[in-house]
Chimera marker file (.cmm) of the C-alpha trace (Angstrom):
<marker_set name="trace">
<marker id="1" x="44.675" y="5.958" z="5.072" r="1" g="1" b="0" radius="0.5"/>
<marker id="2" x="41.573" y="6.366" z="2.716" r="1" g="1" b="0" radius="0.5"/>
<marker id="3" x="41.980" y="2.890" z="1.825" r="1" g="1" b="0" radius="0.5"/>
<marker id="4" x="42.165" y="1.553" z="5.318" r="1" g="1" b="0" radius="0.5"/>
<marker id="5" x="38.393" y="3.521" z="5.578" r="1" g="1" b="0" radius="0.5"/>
<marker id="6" x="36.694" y="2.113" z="2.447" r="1" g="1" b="0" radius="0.5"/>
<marker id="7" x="38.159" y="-1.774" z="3.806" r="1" g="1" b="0" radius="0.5"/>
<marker id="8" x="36.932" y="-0.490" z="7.186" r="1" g="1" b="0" radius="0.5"/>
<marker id="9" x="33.417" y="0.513" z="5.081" r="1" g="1" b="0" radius="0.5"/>
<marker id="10" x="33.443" y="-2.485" z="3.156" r="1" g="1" b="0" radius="0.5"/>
<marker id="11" x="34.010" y="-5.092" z="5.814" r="1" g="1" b="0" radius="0.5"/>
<marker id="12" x="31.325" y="-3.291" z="7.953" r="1" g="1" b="0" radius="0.5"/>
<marker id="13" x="28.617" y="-3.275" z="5.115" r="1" g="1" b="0" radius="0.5"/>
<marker id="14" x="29.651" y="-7.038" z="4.035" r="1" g="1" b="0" radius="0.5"/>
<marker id="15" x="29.234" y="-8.429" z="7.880" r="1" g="1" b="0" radius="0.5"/>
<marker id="16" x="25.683" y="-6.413" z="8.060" r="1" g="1" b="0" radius="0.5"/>
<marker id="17" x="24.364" y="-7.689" z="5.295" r="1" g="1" b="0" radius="0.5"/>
<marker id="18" x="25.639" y="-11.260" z="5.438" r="1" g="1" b="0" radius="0.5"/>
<marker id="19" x="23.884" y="-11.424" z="9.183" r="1" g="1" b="0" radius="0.5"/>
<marker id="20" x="20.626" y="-9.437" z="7.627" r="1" g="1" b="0" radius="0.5"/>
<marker id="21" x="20.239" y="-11.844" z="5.087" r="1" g="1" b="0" radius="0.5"/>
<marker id="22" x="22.263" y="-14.679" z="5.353" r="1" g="1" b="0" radius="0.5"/>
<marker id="23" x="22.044" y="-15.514" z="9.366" r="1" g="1" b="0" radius="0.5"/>
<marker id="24" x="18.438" y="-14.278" z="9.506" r="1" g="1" b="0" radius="0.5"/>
<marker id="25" x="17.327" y="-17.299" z="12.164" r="1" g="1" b="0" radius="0.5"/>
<marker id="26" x="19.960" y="-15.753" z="14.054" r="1" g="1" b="0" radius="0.5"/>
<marker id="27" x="18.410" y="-12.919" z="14.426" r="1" g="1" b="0" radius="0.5"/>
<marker id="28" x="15.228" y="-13.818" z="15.260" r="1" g="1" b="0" radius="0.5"/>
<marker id="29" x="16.412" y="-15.922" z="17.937" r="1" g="1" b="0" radius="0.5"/>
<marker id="30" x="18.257" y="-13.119" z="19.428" r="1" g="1" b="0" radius="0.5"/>
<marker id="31" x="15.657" y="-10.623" z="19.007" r="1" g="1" b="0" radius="0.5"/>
<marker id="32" x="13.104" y="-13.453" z="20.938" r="1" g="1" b="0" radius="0.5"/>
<marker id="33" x="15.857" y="-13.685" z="23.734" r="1" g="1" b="0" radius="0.5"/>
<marker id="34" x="16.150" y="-9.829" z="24.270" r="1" g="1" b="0" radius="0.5"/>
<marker id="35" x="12.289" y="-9.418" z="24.220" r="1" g="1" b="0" radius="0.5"/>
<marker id="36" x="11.878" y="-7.454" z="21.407" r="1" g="1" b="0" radius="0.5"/>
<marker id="37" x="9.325" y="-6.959" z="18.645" r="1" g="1" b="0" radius="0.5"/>
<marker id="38" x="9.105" y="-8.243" z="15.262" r="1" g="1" b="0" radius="0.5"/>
<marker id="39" x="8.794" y="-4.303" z="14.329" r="1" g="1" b="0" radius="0.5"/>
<marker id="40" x="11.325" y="-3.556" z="16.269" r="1" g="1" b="0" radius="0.5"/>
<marker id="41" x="13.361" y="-6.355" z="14.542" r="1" g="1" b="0" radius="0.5"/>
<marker id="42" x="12.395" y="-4.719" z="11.234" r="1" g="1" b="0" radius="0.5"/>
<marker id="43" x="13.343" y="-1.185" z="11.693" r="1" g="1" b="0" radius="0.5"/>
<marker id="44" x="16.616" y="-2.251" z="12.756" r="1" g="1" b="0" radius="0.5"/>
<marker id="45" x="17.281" y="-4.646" z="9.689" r="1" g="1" b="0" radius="0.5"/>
<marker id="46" x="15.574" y="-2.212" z="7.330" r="1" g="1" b="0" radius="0.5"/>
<marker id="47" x="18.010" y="0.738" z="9.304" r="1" g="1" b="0" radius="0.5"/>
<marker id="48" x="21.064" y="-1.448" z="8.898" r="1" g="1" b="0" radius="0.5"/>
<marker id="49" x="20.870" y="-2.519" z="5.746" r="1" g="1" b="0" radius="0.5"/>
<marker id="50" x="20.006" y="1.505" z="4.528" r="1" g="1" b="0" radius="0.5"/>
<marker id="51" x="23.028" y="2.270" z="6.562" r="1" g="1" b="0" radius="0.5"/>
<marker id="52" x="25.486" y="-0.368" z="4.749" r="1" g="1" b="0" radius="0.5"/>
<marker id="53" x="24.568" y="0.712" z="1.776" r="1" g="1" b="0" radius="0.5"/>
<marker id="54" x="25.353" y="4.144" z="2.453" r="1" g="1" b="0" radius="0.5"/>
<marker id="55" x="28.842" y="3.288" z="3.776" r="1" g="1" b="0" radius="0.5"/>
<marker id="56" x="29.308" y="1.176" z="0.675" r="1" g="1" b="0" radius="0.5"/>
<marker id="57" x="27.953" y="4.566" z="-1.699" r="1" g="1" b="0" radius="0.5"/>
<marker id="58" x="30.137" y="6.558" z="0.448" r="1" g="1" b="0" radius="0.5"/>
<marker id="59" x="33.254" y="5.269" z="-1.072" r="1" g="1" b="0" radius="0.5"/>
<marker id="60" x="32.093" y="7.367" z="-4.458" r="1" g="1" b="0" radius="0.5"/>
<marker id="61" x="30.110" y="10.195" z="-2.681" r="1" g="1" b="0" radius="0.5"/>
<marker id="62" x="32.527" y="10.730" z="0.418" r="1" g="1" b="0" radius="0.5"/>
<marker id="63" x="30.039" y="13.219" z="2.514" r="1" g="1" b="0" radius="0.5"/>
<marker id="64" x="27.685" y="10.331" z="3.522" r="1" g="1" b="0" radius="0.5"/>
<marker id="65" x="30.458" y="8.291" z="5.433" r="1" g="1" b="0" radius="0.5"/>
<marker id="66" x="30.287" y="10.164" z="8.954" r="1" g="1" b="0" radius="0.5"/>
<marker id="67" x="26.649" y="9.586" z="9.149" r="1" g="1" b="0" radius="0.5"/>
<marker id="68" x="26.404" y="6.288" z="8.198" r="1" g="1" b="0" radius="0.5"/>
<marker id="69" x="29.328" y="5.245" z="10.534" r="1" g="1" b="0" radius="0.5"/>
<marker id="70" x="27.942" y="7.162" z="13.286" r="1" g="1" b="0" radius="0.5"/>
<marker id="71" x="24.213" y="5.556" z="13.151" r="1" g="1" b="0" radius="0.5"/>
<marker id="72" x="25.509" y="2.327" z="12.403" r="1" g="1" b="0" radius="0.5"/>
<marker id="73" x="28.161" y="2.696" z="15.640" r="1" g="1" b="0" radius="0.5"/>
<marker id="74" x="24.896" y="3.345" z="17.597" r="1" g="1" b="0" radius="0.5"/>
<marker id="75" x="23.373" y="-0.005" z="16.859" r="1" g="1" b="0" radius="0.5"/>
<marker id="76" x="26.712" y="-1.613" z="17.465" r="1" g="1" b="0" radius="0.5"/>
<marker id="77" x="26.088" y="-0.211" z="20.905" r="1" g="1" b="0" radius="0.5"/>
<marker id="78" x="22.509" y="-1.184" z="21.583" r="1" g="1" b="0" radius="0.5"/>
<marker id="79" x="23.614" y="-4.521" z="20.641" r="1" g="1" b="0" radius="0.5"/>
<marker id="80" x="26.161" y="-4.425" z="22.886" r="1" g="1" b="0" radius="0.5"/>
<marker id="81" x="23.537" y="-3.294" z="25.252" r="1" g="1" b="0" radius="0.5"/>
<marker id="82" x="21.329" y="-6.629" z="24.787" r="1" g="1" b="0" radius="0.5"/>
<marker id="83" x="23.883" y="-8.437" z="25.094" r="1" g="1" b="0" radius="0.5"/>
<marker id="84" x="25.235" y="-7.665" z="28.242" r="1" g="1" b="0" radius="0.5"/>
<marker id="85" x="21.340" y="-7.261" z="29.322" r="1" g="1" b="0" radius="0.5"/>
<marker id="86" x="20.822" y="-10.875" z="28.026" r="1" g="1" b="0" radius="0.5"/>
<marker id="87" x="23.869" y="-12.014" z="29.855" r="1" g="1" b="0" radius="0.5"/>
<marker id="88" x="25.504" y="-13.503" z="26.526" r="1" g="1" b="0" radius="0.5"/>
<marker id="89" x="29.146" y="-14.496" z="26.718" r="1" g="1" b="0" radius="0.5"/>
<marker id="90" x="31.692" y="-12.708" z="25.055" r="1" g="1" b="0" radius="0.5"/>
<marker id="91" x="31.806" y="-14.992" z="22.224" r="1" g="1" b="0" radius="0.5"/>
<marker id="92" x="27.972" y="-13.492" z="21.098" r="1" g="1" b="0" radius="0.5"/>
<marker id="93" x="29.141" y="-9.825" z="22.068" r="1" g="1" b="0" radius="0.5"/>
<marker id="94" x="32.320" y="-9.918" z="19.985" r="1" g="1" b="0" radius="0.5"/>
<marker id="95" x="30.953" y="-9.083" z="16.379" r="1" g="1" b="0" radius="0.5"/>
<marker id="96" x="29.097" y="-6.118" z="17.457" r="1" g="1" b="0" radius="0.5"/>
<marker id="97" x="32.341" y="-5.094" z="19.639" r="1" g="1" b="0" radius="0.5"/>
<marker id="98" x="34.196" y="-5.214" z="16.567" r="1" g="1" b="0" radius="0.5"/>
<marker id="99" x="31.737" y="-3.126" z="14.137" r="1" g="1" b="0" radius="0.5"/>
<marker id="100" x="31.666" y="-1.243" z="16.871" r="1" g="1" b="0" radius="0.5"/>
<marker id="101" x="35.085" y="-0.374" z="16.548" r="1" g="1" b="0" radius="0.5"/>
<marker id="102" x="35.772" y="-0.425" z="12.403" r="1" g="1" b="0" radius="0.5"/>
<marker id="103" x="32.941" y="2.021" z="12.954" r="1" g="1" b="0" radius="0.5"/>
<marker id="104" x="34.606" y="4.855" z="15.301" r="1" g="1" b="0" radius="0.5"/>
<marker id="105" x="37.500" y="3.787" z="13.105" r="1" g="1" b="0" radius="0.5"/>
<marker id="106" x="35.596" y="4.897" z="9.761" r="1" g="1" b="0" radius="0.5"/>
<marker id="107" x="34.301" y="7.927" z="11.503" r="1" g="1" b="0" radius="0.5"/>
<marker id="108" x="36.865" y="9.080" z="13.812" r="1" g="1" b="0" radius="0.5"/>
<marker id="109" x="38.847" y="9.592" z="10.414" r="1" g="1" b="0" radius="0.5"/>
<marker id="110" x="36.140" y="10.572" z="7.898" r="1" g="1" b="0" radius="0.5"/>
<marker id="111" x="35.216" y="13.443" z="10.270" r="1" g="1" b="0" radius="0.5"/>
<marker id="112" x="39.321" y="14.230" z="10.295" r="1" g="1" b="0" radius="0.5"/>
<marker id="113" x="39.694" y="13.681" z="6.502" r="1" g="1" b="0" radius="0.5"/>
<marker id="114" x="36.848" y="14.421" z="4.886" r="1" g="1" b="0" radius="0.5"/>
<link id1="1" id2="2" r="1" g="1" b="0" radius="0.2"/>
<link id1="2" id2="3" r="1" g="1" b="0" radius="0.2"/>
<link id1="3" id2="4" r="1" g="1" b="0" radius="0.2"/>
<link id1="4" id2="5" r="1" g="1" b="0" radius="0.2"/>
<link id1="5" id2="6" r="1" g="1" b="0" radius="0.2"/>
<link id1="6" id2="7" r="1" g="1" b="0" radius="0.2"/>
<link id1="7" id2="8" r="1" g="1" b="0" radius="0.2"/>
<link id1="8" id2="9" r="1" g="1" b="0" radius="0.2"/>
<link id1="9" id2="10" r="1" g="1" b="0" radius="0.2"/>
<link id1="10" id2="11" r="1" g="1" b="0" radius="0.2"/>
<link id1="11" id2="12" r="1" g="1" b="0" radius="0.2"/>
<link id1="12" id2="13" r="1" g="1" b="0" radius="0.2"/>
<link id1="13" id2="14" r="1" g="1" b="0" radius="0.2"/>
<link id1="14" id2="15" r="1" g="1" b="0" radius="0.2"/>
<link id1="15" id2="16" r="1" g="1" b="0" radius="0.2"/>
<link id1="16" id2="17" r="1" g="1" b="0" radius="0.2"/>
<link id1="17" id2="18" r="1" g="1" b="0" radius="0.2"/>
<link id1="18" id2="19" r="1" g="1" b="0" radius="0.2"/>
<link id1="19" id2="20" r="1" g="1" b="0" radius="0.2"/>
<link id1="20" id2="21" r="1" g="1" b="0" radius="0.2"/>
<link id1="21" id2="22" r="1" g="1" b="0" radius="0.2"/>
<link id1="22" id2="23" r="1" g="1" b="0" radius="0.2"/>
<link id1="23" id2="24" r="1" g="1" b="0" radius="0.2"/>
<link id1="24" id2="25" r="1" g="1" b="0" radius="0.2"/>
<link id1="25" id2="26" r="1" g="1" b="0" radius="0.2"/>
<link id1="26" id2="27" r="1" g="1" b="0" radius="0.2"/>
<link id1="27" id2="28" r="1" g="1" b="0" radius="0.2"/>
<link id1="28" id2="29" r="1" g="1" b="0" radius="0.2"/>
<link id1="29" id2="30" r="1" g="1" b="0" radius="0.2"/>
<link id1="30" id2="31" r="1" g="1" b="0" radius="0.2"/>
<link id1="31" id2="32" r="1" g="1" b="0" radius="0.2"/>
<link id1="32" id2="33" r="1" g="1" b="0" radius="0.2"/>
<link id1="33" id2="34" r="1" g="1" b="0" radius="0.2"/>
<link id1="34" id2="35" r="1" g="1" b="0" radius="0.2"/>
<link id1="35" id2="36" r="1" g="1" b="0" radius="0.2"/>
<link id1="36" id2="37" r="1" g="1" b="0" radius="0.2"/>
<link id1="37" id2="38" r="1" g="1" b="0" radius="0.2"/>
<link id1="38" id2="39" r="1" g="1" b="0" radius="0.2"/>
<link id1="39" id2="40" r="1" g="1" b="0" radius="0.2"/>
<link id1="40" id2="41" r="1" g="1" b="0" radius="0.2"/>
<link id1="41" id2="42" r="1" g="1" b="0" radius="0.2"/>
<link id1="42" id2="43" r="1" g="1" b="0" radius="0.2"/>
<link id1="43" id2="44" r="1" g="1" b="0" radius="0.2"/>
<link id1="44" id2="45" r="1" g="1" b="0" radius="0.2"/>
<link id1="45" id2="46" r="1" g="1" b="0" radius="0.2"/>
<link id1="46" id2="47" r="1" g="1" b="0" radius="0.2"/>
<link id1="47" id2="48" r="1" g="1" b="0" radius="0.2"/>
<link id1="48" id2="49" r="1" g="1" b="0" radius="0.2"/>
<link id1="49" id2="50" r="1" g="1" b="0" radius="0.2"/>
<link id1="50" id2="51" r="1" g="1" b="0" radius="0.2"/>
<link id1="51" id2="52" r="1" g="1" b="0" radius="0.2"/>
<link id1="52" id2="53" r="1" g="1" b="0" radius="0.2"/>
<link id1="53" id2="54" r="1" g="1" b="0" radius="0.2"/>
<link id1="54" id2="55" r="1" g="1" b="0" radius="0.2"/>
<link id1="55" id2="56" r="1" g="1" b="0" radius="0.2"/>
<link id1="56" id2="57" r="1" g="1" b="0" radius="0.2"/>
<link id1="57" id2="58" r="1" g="1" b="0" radius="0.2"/>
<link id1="58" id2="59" r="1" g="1" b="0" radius="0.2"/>
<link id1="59" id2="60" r="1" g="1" b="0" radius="0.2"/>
<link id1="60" id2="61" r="1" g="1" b="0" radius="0.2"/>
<link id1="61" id2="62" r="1" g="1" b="0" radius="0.2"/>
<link id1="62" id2="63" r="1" g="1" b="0" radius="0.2"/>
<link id1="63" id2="64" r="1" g="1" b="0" radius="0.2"/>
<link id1="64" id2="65" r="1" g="1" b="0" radius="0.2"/>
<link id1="65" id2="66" r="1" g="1" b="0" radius="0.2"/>
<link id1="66" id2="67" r="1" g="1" b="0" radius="0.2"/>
<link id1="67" id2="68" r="1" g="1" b="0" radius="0.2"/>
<link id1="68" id2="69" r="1" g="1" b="0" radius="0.2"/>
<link id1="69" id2="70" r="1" g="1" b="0" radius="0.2"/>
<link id1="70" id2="71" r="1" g="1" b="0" radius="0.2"/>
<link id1="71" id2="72" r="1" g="1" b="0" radius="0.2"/>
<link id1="72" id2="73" r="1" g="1" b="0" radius="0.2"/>
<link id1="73" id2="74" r="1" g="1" b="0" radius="0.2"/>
<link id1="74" id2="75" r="1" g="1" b="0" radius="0.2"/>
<link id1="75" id2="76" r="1" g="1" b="0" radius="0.2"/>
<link id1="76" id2="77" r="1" g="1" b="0" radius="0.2"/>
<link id1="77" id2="78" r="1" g="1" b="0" radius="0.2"/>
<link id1="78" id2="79" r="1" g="1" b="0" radius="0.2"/>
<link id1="79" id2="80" r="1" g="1" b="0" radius="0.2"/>
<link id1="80" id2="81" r="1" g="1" b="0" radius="0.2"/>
<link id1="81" id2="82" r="1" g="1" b="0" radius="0.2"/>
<link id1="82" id2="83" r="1" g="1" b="0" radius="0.2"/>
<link id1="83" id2="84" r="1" g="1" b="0" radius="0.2"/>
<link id1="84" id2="85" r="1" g="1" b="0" radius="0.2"/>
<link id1="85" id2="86" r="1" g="1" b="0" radius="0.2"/>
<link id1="86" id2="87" r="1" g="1" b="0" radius="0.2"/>
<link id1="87" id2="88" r="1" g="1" b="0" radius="0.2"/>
<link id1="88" id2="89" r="1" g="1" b="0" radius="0.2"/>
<link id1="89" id2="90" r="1" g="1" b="0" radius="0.2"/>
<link id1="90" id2="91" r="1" g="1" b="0" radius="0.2"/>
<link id1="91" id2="92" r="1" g="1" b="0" radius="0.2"/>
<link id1="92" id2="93" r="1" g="1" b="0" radius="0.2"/>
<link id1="93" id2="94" r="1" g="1" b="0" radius="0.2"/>
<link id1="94" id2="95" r="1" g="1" b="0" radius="0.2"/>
<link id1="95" id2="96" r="1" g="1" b="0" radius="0.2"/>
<link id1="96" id2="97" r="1" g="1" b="0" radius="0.2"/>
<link id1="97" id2="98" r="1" g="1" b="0" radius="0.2"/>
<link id1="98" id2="99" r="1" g="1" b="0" radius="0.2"/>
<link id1="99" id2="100" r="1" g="1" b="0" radius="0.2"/>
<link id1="100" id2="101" r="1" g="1" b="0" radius="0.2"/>
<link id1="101" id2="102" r="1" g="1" b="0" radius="0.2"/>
<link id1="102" id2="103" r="1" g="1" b="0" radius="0.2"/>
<link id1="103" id2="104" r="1" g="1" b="0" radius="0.2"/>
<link id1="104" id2="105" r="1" g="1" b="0" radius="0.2"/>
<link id1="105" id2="106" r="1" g="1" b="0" radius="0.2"/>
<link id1="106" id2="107" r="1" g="1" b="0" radius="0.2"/>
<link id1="107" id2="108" r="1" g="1" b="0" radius="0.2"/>
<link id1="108" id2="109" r="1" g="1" b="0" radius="0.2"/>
<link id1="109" id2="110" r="1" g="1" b="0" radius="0.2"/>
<link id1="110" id2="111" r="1" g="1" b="0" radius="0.2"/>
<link id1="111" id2="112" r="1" g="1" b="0" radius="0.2"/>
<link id1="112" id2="113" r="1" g="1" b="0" radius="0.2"/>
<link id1="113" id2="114" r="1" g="1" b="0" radius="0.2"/>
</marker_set>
């Protein structure tokens, strides 16, 4: 099972930080469509990339899991939020349903094992 949670960690970090860095015009185009702020665009990239770091550092130092998959799981949600808000098909909602997901997943089981 503790293998199934770093993958679950690993795949969640990886996807953030591809998107963050790698997809950035997406992100800006998304952020423009839900009406938000170029600091609010910020925080959230600076906040998710902390955060997938932490999951990833949480594979040696297992006590910062459950926080970082529970803060990371609310983003996941506020995008899900914007989304629906925005009226996106499920297509753009998908990803962030998924993380969504791998993240109860990661701490549904790091508060049970941990």
């Amino acid at each position: 099972m503790i293998n199934l949670i770093t993958i679950a960690q690993i795949v969640v970090a990886a996807s953030v930080a591809f998107v963050w860095i790698f997809r950035t015009h997406n992100v800006i185009k998304e952020f423009d469509q839900f009406g938000l702020s170029i600091l609010v665009r910020s925080f959230v990239g600076f906040a998710k990339t902390v955060l997938a770091t932490l999951l990833i550092v949480g594979i040696w130092f297992p006590s910062l899991i459950l926080f970082s998959a529970i803060l990371m799981g609310f983003f996941m949600v506020a995008a899900q939020y914007f989304h629906f808000k925005a009226n996106n098909p499920m297509k753009q909602r998908l990803p962030s349903l998924i993380l969504l997901t791998l993240c109860v997943f990661i701490a549904f089981n790091a508060a049970n094992l941990f």
